[in-house]
N, C-alpha and C positions, 0 to 999 in steps of 0.2 A: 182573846178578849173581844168581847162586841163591843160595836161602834155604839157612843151615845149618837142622839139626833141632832146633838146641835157640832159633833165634829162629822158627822156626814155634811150639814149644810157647811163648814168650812170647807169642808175638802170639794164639795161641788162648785161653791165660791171662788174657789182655787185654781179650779180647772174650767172654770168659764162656764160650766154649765147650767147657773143659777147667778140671778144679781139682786141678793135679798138684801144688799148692802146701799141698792143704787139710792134707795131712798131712806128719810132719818130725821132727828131733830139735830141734825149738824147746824142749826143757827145758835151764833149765843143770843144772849139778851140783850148785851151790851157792846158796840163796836167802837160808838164815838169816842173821844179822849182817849184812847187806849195808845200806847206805843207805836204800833203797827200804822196808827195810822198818824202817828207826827210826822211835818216835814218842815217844823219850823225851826232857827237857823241855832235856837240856842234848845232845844231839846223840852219846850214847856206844853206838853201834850195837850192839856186843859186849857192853856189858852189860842193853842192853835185852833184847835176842833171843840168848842164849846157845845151843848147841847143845845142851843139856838139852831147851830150851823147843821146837826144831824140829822133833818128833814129836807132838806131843803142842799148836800153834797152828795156826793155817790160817792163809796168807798172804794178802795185799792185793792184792799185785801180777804173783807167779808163781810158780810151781811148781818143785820139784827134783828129780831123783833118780839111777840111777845108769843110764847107757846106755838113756836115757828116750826116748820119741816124745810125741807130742801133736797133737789137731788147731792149727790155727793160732793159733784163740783160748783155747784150754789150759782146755776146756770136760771135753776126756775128756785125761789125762793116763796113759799105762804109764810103769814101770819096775821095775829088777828090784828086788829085796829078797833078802840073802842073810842066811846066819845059818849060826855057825863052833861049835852047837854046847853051848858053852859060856855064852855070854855071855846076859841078860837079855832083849836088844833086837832087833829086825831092825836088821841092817846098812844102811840106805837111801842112803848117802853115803860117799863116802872119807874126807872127814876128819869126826874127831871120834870 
């Protein structure tokens, strides 16, 4: 049975010969309020980590933003940032 092309690039992936994995859309959208990243004493995500708080803390566990890349280990992280203008802030996320 012949190799398709994309189990040739796992098995080169596999063996160290290729790192087409090193890069990716591994950001979510969303990291603020989320579990991962509560540390408050009664477990209330949303009011630990508000989305005021999400420009303005660094994360523990990962990174967000909007039509984001990153290497694997979210060492170097893009995304866009827009701004309508008017408003205060960069836009970095759909909600909020």
């Amino acid at each position: 049975m012949k190799k398709t092309a994309e189990c040739q690039r796992l098995i080169d992936y596999h063996n160290r010969k290729s790192n087409w994995k090193g890069w990716g859309p591994y950001l979510s959208e969303r990291a603020w309020g989320t579990v991962r990243e509560d540390y408050s004493a009664y477990g209330n995500a949303w009011g630990y980590f508000p989305h005021d708080h999400a420009r303005s803390r660094a994360y523990r566990w990962n990174e967000d933003g909007l039509a984001g890349i990153s290497d694997r280990n979210q060492y170097l992280c893009f995304a866009l940032a827009l701004w309508n203008g008017r408003d205060p802030i960069l836009k970095e996320r759909l909600f909020g």
